[in-house]
Phi, psi and omega in degrees: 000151187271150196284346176269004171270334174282325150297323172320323195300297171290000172271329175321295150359288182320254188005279177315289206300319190273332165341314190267321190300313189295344211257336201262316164322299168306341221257324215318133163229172186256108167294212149240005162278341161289346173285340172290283201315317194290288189321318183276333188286318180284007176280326203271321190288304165313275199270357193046028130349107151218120161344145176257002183219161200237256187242169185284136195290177188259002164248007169084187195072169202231143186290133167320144138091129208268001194292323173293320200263023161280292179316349190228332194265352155284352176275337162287330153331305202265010192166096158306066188219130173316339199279337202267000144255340178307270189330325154310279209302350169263011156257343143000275196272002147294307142327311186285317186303327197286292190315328195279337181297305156307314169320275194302291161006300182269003164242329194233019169075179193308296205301313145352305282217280204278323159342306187262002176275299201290347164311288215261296171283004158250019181301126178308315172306301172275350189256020173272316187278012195252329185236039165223139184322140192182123160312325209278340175308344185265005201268024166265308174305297169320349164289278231284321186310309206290330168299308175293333194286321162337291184313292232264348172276354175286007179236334185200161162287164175172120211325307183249012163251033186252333174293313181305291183337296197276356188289298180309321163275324175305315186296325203311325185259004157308343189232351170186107181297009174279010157312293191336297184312330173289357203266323170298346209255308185294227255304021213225297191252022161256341189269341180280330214068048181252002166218160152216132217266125178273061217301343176289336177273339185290310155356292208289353202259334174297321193274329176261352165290339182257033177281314177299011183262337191296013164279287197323285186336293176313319184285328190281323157287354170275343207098341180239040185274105169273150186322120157295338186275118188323150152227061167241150173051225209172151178283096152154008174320309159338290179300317195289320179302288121125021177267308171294011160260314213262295158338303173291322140021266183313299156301342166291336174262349184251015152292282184282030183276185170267321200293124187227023121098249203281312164333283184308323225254329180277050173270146155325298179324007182235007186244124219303330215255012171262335175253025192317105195059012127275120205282324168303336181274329175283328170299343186259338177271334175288326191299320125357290163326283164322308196286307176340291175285347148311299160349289198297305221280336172295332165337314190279330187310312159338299203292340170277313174275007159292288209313309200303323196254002157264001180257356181300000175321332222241342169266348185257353179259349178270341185269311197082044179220101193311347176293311197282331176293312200300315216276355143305322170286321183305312179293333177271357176258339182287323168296292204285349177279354191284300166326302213266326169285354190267315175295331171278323188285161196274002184220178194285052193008131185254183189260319164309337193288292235277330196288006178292335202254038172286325182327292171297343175266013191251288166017272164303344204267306173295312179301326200267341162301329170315294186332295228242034218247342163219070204248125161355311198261114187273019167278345218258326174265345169259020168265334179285321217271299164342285158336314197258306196293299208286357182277351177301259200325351178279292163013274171269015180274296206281323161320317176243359171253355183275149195273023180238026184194065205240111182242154159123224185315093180317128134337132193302324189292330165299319203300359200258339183290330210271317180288340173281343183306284197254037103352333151247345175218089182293343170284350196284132181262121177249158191273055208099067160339015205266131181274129182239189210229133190216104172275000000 
């Protein structure tokens, strides 16, 4: 391919992934934890209230620092509509996408470039996270800064992506404590010597990443903080467990997979009494089925182009290009940091913890299609093409069937989510209000 069907490729790329994102917004509906961030964003849109702690973490103690609940109630300020933080976080993860494009661009060239675009932005993972409220849904954009300010620290320090690196990590855990993999991914690679830290900008990027903590502060000098520190499990719970490591494992391959798991599968399209005597429905559900286990079986592929490009040292120090090697080493620390957060934390990990490391695990996934992106054996390009193709329809499976994006008739079980809806937000219009029966 010309270098200019390879831009075509990646605009082609853009287009779709945002196509489907703008198609996942619309569709957004409110569960109940998104009804917790909508009751604090909308405390902050009233009253211009902000907290000094936001919502309770999932080992209990409460997140620090008032930024989520900035991040969901100005957008509620400019537009009473539940939807309208749902539209940050997908510009969020537009801005994350423009930085990575940049990043790579300048290390592993276009075709690299679009490659690892059609991997990461058409990904099931990330466009499942792009249009409903969520903390860990905003940790895409502080991913890609923490990658690029990484890139841009690997030869020498300098003052201000060295202020991003500690700013982004510092906001990151005001919104999810599944940062710790990036906190880990730095320390990994301060410890290799694969960045160097510009220490008066980290200084400036810690003090302004922790402007949102002065509610926190104020309340703890006051007294009236409540404790942050989990109180489910212990620190090293993982390890001891050794099930919840081997799980973050696991999740590192079905990042870069088709499989995005219980999201598919907990669709209408899967629930046998919805097709009940229709024969037609039942051909669409086995044909469903059938996509499933493609999903799953992409799983192995992950697992070949980890093992392939982690084992690539000794090809990448003979072509000498010190970009793929740095940015290999970004991706083998981004593993063992998943692995090492996994071990520490006190509760088991989850597939919301892991999408902050979605970049890095689309990496090896991306290298090894390059490799093999004109390779003689033509099952090997129509299985790269296969791959790729098949992420619309995962898509849009879980796009119209998933209860978090389900439009039209509200679920009986819901309805009471629909009447506190509108109740925080009385200007909100929901669409067809009808209680139907959701077994």
């Amino acid at each position: 391919m010309s270098t200019r069907q390879h831009r075509q490729l990646l605009l082609s790329v853009i287009l779709l992934g945002l196509a489907l994102q703008v198609f996942l917004i619309l569709r957004a509906w409110v569960l109940s934890d998104q009804l917790w961030c909508l009751r604090l964003g909308q405390e902050f849109a009233q009253t211009g209230h902000l907290r000094p702690f936001t919502l309770p973490m999932s080992g209990g103690g409460i997140m620090p620092g008032c930024l989520l609940q900035f991040l969901i109630g100005f957008p509620l300020k400019l537009w009473a509509n539940f939807k309208a933080p749902n539209l940050l976080i997908g510009l969020f993860h537009l801005a994350a996408m423009f930085i990575l494009i940049v990043t790579l661009r300048q290390t592993g060239g276009l075709r690299f470039t679009a490659i690892f675009l059609a991997i990461y932005w058409l990904s099931p993972w990330r466009l499942y996270h792009s249009g409903f409220i969520w903390g860990t849904n905003f940790l895409f954009l502080p991913a890609a800064v923490h990658f690029w300010a990484c890139w841009k620290l690997k030869d020498r320090p300098g003052w201000f992506p060295s202020a991003a690196l500690l700013g982004v990590l510092v906001l990151g855990f005001q919104l999810h404590a599944s940062v710790m993999i990036l906190v880990v991914v730095t320390f990994m690679l301060l410890v290799r010597k694969l960045i160097r830290i510009e220490w008066r900008g980290a200084l400036l990027g810690v003090a302004l990443g922790a402007l949102p903590l002065v509610p926190s502060i104020s309340a703890l000098l006051e007294g009236s903080l409540p404790s942050f520190v989990p109180r489910k499990g212990f620190i090293g719970y993982g390890l001891l467990r050794v099930h919840p490591v081997l799980k973050s494992i696991l999740y590192w391959f079905r990042l870069g997979s088709l499989d995005i798991g219980q999201r598919f599968r907990r669709t209408i399209f899967f629930r046998h009494e919805w097709y009940h005597g229709h024969l037609g429905r039942e051909v669409l559900r086995g044909g469903l089925i059938f996509l499933y286990v493609l999903a799953i079986l992409s799983v192995f592929l992950c697992v070949i182009s980890t093992w392939w490009y982690f084992r690539q040292r000794r090809r990448l120090d003979l072509d000498g290009n010190q970009s793929q090697i740095w940015i290999r080493s970004y991706a083998i620390s981004s593993f063992f940091s998943i692995i090492i957060a996994a071990c520490l934390s006190p509760v088991t990990m989850q597939g919301w913890y892991m999408v902050v490391a979605l970049h890095a695990a689309c990496l090896p996934v991306a290298a090894w299609i390059d490799h093999h992106w004109r390779a003689p054996k033509r099952w090997i390009t129509y299985m790269i093409f296969l791959f790729i193709l098949l992420r619309i329809p995962i898509v849009l499976t879980f796009g119209l069937g998933h209860n978090i994006y389900r439009k039209g008739p509200i679920p009986e079980k819901f309805h009471g989510i629909a009447q506190r809806v509108r109740e925080i937000l009385p200007a909100d219009v929901l669409e067809d209000p009808v209680v139907i029966e959701d077994k």
